[in-house]
N, C-alpha and C positions, 0 to 999 in steps of 0.2 A: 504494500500500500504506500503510497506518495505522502508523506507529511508536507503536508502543505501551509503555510505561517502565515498569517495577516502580516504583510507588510506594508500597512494602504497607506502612501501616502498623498495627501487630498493634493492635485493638483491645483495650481495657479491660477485665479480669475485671466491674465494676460495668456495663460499655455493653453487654459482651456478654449477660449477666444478664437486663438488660434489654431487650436485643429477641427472646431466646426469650420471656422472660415474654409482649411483645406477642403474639407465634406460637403459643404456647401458648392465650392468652384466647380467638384468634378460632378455634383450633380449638374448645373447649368451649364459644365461647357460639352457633358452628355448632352442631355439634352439641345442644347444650340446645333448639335451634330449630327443628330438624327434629324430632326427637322430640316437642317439644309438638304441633306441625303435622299429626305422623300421628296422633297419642293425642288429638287434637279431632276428626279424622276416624272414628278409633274407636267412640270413645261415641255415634255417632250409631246410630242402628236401623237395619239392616240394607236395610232399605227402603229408605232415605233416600242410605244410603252407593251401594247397586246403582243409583237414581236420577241420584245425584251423579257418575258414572263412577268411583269409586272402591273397588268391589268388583263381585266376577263373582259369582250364588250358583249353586246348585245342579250343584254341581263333582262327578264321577265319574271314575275309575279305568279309563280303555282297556288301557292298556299300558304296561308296564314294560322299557324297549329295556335291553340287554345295553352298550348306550354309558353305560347308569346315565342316562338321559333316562328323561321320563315323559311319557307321552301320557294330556292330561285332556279332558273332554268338557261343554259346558254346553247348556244349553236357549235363554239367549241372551248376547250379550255386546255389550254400550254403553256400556262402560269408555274410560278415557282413557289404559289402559296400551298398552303396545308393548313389543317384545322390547330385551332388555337391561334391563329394570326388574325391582326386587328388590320380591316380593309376600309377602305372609302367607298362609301355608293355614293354614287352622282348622276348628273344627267350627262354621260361622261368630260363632264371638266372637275375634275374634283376642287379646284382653286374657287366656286361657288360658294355662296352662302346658303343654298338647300344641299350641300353635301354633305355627308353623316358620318361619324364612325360605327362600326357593327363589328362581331368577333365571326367570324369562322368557325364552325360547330362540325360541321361536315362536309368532305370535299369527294363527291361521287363522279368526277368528272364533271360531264351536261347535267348535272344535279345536284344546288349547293345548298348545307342549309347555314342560314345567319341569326343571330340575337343582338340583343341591343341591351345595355343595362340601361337607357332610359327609354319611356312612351314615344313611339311613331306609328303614326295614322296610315300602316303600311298602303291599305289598300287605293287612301285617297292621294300617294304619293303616285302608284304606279297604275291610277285609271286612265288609259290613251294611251300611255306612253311606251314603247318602248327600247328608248334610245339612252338607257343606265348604263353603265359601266361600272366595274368593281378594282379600286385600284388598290395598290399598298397603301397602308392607311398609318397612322400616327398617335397615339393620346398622351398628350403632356397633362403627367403626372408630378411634376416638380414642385408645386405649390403643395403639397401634400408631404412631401418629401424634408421641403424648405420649411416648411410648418413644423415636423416633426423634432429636427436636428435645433430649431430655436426654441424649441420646448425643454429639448434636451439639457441645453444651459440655462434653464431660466427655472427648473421644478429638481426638489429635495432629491428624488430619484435618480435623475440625469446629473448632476455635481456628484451625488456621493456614492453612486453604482456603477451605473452606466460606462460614467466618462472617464473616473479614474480605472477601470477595467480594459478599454478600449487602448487605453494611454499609456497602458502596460504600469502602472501605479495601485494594483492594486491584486492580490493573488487570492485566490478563493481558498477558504478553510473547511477541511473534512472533519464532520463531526463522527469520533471512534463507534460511538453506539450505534448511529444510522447506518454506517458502512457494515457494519458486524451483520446487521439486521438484512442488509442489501444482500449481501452472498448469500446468507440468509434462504433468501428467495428467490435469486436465482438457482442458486443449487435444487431447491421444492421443486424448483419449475422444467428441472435438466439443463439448463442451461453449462455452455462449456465456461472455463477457466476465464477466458479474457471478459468473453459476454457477461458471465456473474461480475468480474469485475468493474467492468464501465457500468454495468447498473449500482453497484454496491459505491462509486464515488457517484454517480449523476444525482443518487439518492441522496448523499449522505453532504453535500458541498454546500455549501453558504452563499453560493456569490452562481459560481459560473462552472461548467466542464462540458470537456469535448471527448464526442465519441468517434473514431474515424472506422467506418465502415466499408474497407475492401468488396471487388463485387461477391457477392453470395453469402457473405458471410453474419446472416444475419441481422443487420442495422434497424430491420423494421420490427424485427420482433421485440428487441430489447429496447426500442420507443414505446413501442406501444405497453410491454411491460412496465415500464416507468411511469408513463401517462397513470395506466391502473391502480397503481400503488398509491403514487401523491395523490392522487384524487378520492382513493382509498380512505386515505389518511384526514381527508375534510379541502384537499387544497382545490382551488381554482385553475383549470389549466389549458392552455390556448396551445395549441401545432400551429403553428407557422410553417409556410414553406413559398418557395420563389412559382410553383406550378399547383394548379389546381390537380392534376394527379398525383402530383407529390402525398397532398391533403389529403385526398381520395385514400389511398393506396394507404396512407397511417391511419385512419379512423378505420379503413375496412378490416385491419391486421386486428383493432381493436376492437372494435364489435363483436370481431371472431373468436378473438380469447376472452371477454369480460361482455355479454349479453345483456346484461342487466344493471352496466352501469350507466349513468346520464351522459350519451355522448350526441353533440348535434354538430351540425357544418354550417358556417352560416355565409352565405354566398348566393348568386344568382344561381337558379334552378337547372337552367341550362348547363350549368358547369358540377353536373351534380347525376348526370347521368348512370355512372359507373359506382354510383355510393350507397352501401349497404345501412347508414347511419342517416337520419332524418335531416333534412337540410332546412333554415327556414332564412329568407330574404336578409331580415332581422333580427337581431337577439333578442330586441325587447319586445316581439312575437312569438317568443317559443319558449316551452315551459319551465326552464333553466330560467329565466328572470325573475320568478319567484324561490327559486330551489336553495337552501339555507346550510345545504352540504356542500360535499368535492363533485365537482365534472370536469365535460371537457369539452372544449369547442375548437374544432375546426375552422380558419379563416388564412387570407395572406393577407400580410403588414399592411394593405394599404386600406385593408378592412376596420382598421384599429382608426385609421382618421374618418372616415365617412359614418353617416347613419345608422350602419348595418353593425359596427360593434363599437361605435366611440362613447367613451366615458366610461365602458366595462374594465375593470378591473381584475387582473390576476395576480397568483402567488407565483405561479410558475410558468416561463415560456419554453417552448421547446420548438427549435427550428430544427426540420429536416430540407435535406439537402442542402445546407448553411456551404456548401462550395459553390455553389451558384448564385449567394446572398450578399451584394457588393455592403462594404459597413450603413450606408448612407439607410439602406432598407431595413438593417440590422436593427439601425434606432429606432425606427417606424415602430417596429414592433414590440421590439422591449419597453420602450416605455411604459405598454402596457400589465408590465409585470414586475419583481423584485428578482426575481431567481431566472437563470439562463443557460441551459442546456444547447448544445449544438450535435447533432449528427451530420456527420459530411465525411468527405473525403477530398483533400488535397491534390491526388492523384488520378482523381476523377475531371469533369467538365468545367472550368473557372466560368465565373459570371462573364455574360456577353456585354460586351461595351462596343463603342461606336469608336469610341477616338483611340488611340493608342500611346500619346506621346505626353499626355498629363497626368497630375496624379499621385504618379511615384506607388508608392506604399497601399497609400489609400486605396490602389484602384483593385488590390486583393479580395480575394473573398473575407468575411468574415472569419469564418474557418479558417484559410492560409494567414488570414491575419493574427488570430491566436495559437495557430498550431506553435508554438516555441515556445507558448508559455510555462510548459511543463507540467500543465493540468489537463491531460489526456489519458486517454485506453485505446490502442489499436485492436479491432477483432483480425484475430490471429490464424482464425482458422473457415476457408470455404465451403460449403455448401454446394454449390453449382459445378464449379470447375472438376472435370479429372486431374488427376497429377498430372499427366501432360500438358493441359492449358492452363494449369497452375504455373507452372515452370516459369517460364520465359518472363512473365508481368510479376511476378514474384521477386525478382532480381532483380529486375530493370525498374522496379516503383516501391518494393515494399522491404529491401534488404534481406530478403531471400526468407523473407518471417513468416511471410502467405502459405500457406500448406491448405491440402483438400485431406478433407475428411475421409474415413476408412471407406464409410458407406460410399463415395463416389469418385474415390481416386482410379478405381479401375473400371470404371464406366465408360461403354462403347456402345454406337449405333448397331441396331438390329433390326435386319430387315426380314420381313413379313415372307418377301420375295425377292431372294438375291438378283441384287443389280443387273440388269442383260445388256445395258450401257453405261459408261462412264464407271465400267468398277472399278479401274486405277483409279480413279477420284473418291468415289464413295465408298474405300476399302475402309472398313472398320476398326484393322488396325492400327491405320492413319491416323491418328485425332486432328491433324494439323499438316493441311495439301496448302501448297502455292500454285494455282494453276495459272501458266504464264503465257496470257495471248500470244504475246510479241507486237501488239499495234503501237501504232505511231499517230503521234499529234493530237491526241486529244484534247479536250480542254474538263468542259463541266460534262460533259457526256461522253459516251462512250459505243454504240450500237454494237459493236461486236459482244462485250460484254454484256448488255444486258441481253444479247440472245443467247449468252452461254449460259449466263444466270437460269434463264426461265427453260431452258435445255436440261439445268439442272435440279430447278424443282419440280417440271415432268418426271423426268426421270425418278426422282426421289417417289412423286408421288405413285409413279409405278409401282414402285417395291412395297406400297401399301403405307409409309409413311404417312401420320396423320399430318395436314395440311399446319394445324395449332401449334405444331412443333419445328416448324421453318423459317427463320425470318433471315431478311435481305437488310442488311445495311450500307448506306451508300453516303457519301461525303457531298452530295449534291441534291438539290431537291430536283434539280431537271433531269438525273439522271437516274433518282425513283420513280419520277413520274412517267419518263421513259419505258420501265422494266412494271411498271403495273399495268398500263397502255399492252404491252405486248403479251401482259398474263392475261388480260378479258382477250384474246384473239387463241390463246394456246388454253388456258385453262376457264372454258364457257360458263363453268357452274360457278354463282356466283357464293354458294353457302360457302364453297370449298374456299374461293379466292379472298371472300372478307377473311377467313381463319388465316390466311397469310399475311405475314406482314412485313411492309418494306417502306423504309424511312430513313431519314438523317440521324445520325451518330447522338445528337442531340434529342430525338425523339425514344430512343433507345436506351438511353441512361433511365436502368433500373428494372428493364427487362431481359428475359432470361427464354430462351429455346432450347432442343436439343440441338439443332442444327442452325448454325449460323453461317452464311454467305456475305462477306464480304466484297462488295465490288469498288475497286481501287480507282477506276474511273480515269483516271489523269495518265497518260501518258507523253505530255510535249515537257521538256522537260524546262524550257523557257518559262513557261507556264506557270509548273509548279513550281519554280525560285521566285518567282513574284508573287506566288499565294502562301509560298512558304510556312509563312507562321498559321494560318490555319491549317494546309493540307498537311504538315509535317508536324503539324502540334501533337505532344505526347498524350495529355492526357486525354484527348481524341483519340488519339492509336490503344490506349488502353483502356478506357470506355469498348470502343468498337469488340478488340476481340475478347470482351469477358464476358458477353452475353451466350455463348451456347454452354451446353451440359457435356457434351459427348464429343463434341468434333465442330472445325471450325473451316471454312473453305474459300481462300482468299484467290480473290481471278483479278490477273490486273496483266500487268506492263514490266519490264524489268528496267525499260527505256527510262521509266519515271526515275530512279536510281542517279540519274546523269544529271540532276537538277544540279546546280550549281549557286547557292545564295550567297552573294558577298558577304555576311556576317556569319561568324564563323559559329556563334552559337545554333542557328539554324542549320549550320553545316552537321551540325551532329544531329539534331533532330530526321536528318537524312539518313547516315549514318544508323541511327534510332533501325529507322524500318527495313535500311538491309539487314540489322541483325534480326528481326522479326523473320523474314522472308528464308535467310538462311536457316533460320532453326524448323521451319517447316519440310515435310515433303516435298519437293520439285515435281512439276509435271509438267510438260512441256505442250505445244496446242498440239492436240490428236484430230482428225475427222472424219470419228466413229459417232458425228453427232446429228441430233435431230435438232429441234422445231422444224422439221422439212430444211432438214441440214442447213438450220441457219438460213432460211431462205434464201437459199442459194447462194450462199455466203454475201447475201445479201449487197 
């Protein structure tokens, strides 16, 4: 166990000043940057933006669902959006003062559906008309943000919590009893070594502690364990997270393990689809505003400043996925509470930001920002991965401490019906194929590969492979939408195709298959030294392959390898994925294949 010392020393009116002031900049010179970024996308003609995947046009009015969803309809869609992105409807000029913002809820191709979190008169917007267009959209939330961080310095919470915590002034103290009580319970509950540990400080801390959750290795259970307990115990307790599945996915673990305790999510309906746990608009509508014991509410940080939970008070916050939580959102939330729990991982997706070159320190995650304080528990040990897909991310991120479990260290794909094609590739006792086109110039897409892709999930699905157990990951959203487009032409049935799933590296943080296909996509190698620090970003590359169970199947270029980035730290991030590629299988392009061989190698 960590002894850990109150050494708080209360920071300075003038030091505290100064680092909202830094918090404050990188909020608005974010924001100033996405804003320019859409309004350059804007001015461009409509053409160019529907070209550039950047707008849908000839948008139309099906249905208007009683869920307050909207079902729209287009002639075609080659867009780079995906559900969860926030769009502009217009009459396509979005620079209009009748254009809107609406979130993406669902993207079925020629059938999309949108919500609004406020009232619009859908029906009397699109009587006559059908000349809408659906473009990238924008909501400046900074005033929310800016609110928050000047609260921070101005309230008892924010001076003597918060900010000397953040400012590295102040170290959380483990109380002996709570901890004892914590392994405690985790052991009742089987929980392993590390896991009883991080529970037994998350429980037992005064102030703050972080839990770093490797893929598989359990991070949701021992949240939602903790959630159970404190609120057990009488406390008040809010999840936080930067994704509304994030939310989802912690209430549902909880639900699962504790049925009868008071858990609500409070958020718009629509983002609430996938949630086993009752959801209501507002807190001060749902039965928890009278309730005089421990619960637990579900919401993201920007929920704490609007109607939906402002002025609610907690004892306890707990952020999951806190590596994708920049500080500025961190405060959003905490203010809401005394006590600050983090689940994240370092090594995992850092928060997406717009600009690159201000900041400093700041522009971390919450989690990378406190990982060094020495108030941590790494879970130690995987779940998902076999030893073989353990290996390699184990070394290269977690000081070779990541190990898989007995029960799935020798785990390998089993087919129904041995492979009749591609069984160099889907040999089972591969875990770990590179299958290496050899194409040239790619950019954001790739058509050879995603016909080998969907080459490969026929094939899979021949052998009887359930469909639920496949997903495609891809570094580009034009180059999923690519390889989905060619699954409704190769795989008709649509039950089968929703069970598959194919998305960005980002959309895939936190989900788990037996088989995972990667498609590498980039092969100019101009290209990727100028995209560099995304295509070459590690915890991208380690995200990506920790999602399968069994076996992982990366088809790319070896061309890409030749990227050349003037700054030598990205030269290693190169560097990074040929030792990736070397520690796999080799297999070179064969053609023993189908979709109608590639459509004739198209």
């Amino acid at each position: 166990m960590n002894n850990l010392h109150d050494n708080t020393h209360p920071p300075q009116p003038a030091d505290m000043a100064r680092f909202l002031h830094g918090l404050r900049d990188l909020v608005l010179t974010e924001t100033a940057a996405q804003r320019q970024q859409i309004h350059a996308q804007w001015q461009k003609p409509l053409a160019v933006r529907v070209a550039d995947g950047y707008a849908i046009e000839n948008v139309r009015l099906i249905e208007v669902r009683k869920s307050g969803q909207v079902e729209l309809a287009c002639g075609r869609n080659h867009s780079r959006f995906r559900p969860g992105d926030i769009l502009c409807l217009s009459r396509n000029d979005p620079f209009t003062p009748d254009a809107f913002m609406v979130n993406l809820d669902e993207d079925e191709e020629t059938r999309l559906l949108i919500s609004s979190d406020q009232p619009v008169p859908w029906k009397q917007l699109f009587a006559g008309s059908a000349d809408w267009a659906l473009d990238i959209g924008f909501m400046d939330l900074s005033g929310y943000v800016i609110g928050a961080l000047a609260e921070a310095g101005d309230t008892l919470v924010g001076r003597e919590r918060i900010l000397p915590l953040l400012m590295g002034l102040s170290q959380p103290r483990i109380d002996p009893g709570l901890y004892a009580r914590g392994l405690e319970m985790g052991e009742a509950l089987g929980l392993n070594w590390s896991q009883s540990e991080a529970l037994a400080h998350a429980y037992a801390t005064d102030l703050a502690y972080l839990v770093q959750g490797p893929p598989g290795t359990g991070k949701t259970r021992v949240l939602a364990t903790l959630a159970h307990a404190l609120a057990a115990d009488g406390e008040r307790v809010l999840i936080c997270a930067f994704t509304h599945r994030a939310i989802n996915n912690a209430l549902n673990a909880l639900v699962a393990q504790a049925p009868d305790l008071p858990v609500i999510k409070v958020g718009h309906p629509a983002r609430a689809d996938d949630l086993r746990a009752l959801n209501y608009e507002t807190f001060n509508i749902s039965p928890l505003a009278a309730e005089k014991g421990g619960y637990v509410v579900g919401a993201t940080p920007f929920a704490t400043r609007t109607q939906r939970l402002a002025h609610v008070e907690f004892d306890t916050v707990i952020f999951d996925e806190a590596s994708q939580i920049t500080l500025p959102l961190a405060v959003m939330g905490m203010l809401a509470g005394q006590k600050y729990i983090f689940f994240g991982d370092q090594q995992q997706l850092p928060p997406v930001l717009t600009t690159r070159l201000t900041g400093g320190a700041l522009r971390d995650s919450v989690f990378g920002y406190l990982a060094e304080g020495n108030f941590d528990t790494m879970l130690a040990e995987t779940y998902r991965l076999n030893a073989e897909l353990t290996r390699w991310p184990s070394q290269q991120f977690y000081d070779g401490l990541l190990t898989a479990v007995p029960q799935s260290a020798q785990r390998r794909m089993e087919y129904p019906t041995p492979p009749a094609r591609l069984a160099h590739i889907l040999n089972p006792d591969e875990p770990k194929v590179f299958w290496d086109l050899g194409h040239h110039n790619n950019t954001v897409y790739s058509q050879k590969e995603a016909y080998a892709v969907v080459d490969l999930i026929t094939a899979l699905l021949e052998c009887g492979v359930a469909a639920a157990e496949i997903g495609v990951v891809a570094p580009y959203r034009a180059q999923g939408r690519l390889i989905r487009n060619l699954l409704r032409e190769f795989v008709p049935e649509t039950a089968v195709r929703r069970q598959l799933i194919t998305d960005t590296v980002e959309r895939m943080q936190g989900q788990e298959r037996d088989l995972i296909i990667l498609s590498l996509t980039t092969s100019n190698p101009g290209f990727a030294a100028n995209v560099a620090e995304f295509f070459f970003q590690p915890q991208r590359l380690n995200v990506a392959i920790t999602r399968p169970r069994k076996k992982l199947i990366i088809i790319g270029s070896r061309f890409v390898l030749n990227a050349q980035p003037t700054d030598p730290a990205l030269q290693e991030t190169v560097a990074l994925l040929d030792s990736l590629l070397q520690s796999c299988a080799y297999v070179p392009l064969t053609h023993d294949m189908s979709p109608q061989a590639w459509e004739s190698q198209w």
